[in-house]
C-alpha positions as CSV (number, residue, x, y, z in Angstrom):
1,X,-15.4,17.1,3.9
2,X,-17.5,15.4,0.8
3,X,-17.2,12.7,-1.4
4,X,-13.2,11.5,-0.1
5,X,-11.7,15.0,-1.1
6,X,-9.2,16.3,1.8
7,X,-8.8,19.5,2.5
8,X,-4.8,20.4,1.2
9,X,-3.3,21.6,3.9
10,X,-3.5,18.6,5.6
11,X,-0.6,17.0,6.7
12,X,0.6,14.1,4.5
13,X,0.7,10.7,5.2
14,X,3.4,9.2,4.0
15,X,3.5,5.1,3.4
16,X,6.5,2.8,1.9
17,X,6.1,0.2,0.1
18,X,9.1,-1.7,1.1
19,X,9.6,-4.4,-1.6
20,X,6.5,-5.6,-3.1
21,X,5.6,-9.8,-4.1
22,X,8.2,-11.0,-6.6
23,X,10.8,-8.7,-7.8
24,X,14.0,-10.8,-7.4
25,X,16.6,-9.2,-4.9
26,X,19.4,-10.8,-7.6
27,X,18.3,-7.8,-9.8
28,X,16.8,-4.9,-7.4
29,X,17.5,-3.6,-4.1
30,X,15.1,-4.7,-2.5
31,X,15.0,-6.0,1.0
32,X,13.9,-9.8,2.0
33,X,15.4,-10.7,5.5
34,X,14.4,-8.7,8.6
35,X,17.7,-7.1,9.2
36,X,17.3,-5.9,5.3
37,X,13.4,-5.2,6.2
38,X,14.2,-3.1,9.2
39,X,17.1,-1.1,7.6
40,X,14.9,0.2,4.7
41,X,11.9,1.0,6.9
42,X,13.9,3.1,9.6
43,X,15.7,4.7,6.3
44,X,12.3,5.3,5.1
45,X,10.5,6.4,8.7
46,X,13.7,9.3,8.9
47,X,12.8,10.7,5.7
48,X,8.9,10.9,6.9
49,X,7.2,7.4,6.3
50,X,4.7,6.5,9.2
51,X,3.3,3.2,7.4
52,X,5.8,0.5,6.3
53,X,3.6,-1.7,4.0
54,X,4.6,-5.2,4.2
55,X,5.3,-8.0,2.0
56,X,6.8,-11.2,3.2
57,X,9.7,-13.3,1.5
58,X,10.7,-16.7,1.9
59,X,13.9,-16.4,3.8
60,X,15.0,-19.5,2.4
61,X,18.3,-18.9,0.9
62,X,18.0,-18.5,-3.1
63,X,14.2,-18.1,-2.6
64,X,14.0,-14.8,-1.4
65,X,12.3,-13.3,-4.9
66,X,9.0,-15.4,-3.5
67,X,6.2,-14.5,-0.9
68,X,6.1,-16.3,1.9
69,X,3.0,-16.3,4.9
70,X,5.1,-18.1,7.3
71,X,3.4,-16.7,10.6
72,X,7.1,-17.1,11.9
73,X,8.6,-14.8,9.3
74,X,5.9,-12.4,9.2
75,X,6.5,-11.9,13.1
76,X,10.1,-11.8,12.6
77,X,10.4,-9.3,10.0
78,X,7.2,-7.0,12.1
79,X,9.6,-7.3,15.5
80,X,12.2,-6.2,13.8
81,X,10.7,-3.1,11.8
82,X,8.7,-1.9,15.0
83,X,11.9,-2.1,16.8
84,X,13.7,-0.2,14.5
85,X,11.2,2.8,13.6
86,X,9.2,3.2,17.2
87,X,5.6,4.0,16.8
88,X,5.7,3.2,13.2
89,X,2.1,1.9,11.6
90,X,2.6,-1.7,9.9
91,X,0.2,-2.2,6.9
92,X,0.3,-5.7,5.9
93,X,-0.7,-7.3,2.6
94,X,-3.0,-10.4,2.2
95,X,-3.4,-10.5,-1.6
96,X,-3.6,-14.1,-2.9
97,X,-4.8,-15.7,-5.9
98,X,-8.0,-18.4,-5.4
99,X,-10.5,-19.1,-2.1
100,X,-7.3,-20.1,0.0
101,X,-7.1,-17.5,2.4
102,X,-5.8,-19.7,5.4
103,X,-1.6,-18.0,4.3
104,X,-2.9,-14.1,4.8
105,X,-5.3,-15.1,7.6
106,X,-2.9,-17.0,9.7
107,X,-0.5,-13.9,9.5
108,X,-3.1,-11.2,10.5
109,X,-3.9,-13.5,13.2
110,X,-0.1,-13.7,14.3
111,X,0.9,-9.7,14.3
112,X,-2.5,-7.7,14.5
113,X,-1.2,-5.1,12.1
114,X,-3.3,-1.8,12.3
115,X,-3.7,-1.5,9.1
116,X,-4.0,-4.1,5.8
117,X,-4.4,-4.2,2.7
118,X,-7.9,-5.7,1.2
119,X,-7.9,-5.8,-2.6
120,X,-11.7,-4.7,-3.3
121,X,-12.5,-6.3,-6.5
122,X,-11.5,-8.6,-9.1
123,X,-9.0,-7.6,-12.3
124,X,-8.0,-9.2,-15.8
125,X,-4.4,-8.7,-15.1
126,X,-2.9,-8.2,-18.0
127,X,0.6,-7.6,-19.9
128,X,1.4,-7.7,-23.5
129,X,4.4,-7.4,-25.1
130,X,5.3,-4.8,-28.2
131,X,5.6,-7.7,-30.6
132,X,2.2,-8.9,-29.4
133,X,3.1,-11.6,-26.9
134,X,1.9,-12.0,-23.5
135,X,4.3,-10.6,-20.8
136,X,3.1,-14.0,-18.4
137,X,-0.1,-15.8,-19.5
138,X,-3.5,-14.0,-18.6
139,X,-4.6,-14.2,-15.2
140,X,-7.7,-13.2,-12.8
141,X,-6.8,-11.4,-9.8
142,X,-10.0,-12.7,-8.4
143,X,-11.2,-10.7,-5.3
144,X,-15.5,-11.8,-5.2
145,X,-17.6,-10.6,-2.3
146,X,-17.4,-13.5,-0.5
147,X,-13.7,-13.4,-0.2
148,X,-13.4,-10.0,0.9
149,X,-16.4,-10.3,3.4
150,X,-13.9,-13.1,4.9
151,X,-10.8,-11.0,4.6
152,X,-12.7,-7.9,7.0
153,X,-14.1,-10.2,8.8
154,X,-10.6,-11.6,10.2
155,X,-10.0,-7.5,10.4
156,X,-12.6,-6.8,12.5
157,X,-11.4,-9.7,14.9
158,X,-8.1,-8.6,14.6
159,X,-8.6,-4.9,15.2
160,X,-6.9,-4.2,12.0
161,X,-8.1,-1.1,9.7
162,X,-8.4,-1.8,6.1
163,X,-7.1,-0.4,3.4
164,X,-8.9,-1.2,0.2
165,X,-6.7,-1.2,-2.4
166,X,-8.8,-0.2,-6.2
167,X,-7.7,-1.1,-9.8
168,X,-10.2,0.2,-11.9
169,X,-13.2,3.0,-11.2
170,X,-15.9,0.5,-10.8
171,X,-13.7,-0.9,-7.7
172,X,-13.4,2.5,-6.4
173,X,-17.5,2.3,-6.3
174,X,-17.8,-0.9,-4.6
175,X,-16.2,0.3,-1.9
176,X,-19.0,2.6,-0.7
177,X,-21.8,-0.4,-1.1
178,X,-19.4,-2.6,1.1
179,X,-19.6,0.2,3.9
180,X,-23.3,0.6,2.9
181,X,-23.6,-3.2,3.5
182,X,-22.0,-3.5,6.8
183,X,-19.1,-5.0,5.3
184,X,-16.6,-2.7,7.4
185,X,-17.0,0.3,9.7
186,X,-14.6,3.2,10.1
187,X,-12.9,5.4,8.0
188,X,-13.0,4.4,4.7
189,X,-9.5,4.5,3.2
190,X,-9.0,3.5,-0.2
191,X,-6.2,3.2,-2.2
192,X,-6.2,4.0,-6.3
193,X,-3.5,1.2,-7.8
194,X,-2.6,3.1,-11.4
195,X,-0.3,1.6,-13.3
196,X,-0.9,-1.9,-14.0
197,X,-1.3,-2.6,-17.6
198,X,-4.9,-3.3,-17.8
199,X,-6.3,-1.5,-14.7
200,X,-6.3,2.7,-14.4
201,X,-3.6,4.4,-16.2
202,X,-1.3,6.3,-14.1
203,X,-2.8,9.8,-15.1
204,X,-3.6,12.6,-13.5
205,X,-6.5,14.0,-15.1
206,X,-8.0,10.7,-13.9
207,X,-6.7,11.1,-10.4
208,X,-8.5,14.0,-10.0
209,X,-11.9,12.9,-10.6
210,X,-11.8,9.6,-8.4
211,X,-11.7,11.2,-5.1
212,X,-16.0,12.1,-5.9
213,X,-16.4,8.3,-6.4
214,X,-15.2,7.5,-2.5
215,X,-17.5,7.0,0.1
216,X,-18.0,10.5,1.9
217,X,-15.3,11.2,4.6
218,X,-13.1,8.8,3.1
219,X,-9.3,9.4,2.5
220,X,-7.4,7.9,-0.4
221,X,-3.9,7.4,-1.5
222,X,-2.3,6.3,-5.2
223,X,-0.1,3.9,-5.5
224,X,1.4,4.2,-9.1
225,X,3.9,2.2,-10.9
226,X,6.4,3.2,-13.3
227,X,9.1,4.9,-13.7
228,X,9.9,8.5,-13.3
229,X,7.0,9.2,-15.2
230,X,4.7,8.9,-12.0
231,X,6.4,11.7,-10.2
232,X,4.5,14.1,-11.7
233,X,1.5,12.2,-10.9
234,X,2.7,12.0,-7.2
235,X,2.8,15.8,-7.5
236,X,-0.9,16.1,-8.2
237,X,-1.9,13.5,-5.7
238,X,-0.1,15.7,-2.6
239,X,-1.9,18.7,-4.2
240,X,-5.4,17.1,-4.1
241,X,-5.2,15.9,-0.3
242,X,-4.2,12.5,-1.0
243,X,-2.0,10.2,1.6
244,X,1.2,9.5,-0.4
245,X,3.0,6.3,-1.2
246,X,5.8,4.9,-3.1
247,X,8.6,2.4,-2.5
248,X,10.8,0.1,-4.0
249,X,7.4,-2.2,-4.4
250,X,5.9,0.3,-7.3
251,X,9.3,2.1,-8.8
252,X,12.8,1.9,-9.2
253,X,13.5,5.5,-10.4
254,X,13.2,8.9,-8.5
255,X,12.2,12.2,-9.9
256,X,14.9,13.1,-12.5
257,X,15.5,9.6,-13.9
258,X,18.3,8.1,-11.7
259,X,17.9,4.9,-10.2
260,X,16.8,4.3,-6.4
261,X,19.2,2.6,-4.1
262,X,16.8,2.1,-1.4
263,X,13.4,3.1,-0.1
264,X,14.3,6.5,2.3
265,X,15.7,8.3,-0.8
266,X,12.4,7.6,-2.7
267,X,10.3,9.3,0.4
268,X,12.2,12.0,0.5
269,X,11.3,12.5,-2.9
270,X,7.9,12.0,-1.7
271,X,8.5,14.2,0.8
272,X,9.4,16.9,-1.4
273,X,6.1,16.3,-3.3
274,X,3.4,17.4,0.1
275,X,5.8,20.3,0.6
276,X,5.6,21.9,-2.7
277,X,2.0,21.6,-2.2
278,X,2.2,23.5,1.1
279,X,1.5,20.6,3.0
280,X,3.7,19.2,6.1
281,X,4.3,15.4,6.5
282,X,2.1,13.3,9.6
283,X,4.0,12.2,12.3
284,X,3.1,8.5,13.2
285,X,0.6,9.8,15.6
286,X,-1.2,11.9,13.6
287,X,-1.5,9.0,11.1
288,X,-3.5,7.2,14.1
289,X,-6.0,9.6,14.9
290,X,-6.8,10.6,10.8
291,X,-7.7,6.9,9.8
292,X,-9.1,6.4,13.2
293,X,-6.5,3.6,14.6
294,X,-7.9,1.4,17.1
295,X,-5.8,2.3,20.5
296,X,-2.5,-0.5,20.7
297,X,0.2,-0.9,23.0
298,X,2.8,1.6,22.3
299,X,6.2,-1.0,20.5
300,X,9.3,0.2,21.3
């Protein structure tokens, strides 16, 4: 295996994005308690999801379109998707804006996910309107070194794997000086974010030349957002070798244009994607043993 590229008939890996940082539930489907949480995951596990990535909402009633890092709700809403989908892998996020980590820390600390989410370097992120206004004012996602070095190092006390999530190609890069650097240790697993306005396109010509820019031996997944017009790019990701994700967190729409009402029929769809591309889904366990999972406790 060189430079990150998977062999293709490796199994798939299949994550769900279960409802992403702000989208209001008034509007979307999306799920914010931990009943609503556990539902969509064991919806999602049936149709082949082994990772449920989490985001956190404040359960406070008419608040629930805003993140939360209550230590209380994040083991609420883990208890009750581990109960719900046994053996499942929880992937956690800890992206904030600014030096205060204490929210994201404080969580990892609580639930020891096996895997997180650690954003690997710093965007302009960006939205402009057709008639030339800002979508929200301009904003750094800032992610320095010294704030990721304290992110992994919380990781590597938690036993947690990371997942290092990429916006542009000079992020995908980094990745492979921070394991160069000591940084991290493991398999490298990165994860190509396309989509967002002012980071990569969601394209699949470009897709297929990032995988030579990942640390040998790494594996990658996309995470694309959009509408049914990433589909297509899901296609090529399954062909390549890639884990697969999507999710009620990155789109609203499946294949042919119809709406989502939930998170399982949107990993079917992925699903459908690694098996057109002669490739069978991973089972929770076999998720484990490809991104080299620290040994835990089996949850029941």
């Amino acid at each position: 295996m060189t430079h990150g590229i998977t062999n293709g008939s490796d199994k798939a890996i299949l994550t769900c994005a279960l409802t992403g940082v702000l989208t209001n539930p008034a509007q979307h489907p999306v799920p914010v308690t931990p009943e609503q949480m556990a539902a969509e995951a064991r919806d999602a596990f049936n149709a082949g999801a082994s990772i449920m990535h989490v985001h956190l909402r404040s359960q406070e009633p008419g608040f629930g379109h805003m993140p939360s890092w209550d230590p209380d709700v994040a083991q609420a809403v883990v208890d009750a998707i581990r109960a719900a989908c046994p053996g499942v892998v929880i992937n956690l996020t800890t992206g904030v804006i600014g030096k205060d980590i204490s929210g994201p820390v404080a969580c990892l600390r609580r639930v020891e996910p096996e895997v997180a989410a650690c954003n690997a370097g710093s965007l302009n992120y960006l939205k402009i309107k057709d008639n030339g206004e800002w979508a929200w004012p301009p904003m750094v996602f800032d992610n320095p070194v010294s704030k990721i070095q304290q992110m992994l190092d919380v990781m590597r006390e938690t036993g947690t794997h990371p997942e290092f999530e990429c916006f542009d190609v000079g992020i995908v890069r980094s990745v492979g000086m921070y394991l160069k650097a000591g940084l991290f240790d493991g398999v490298p697993e990165l994860n190509f974010v396309m989509g967002v306005a002012s980071g990569m396109p969601c394209d699949a010509e470009l897709l297929a030349l990032l995988p030579r820019y990942a640390p040998p031996g790494a594996v990658w997944q996309t995470t694309l957002i959009g509408r049914a017009e990433v589909w297509p790019v899901h296609q090529r990701a399954a062909e390549l070798g890639g884990m697969l994700r999507s999710g009620l967190e990155d789109t609203f729409y499946l294949p042919g244009g119809e709406r989502a009402g939930g998170n399982g029929v949107l990993m079917e769809a992925l699903a459908a994607c690694a098996r057109r591309a002669g490739r069978e889904v991973a089972s929770p366990e076999e998720t484990r043993q490809r991104l080299g999972l620290k040994p835990r406790a089996v949850f029941a």
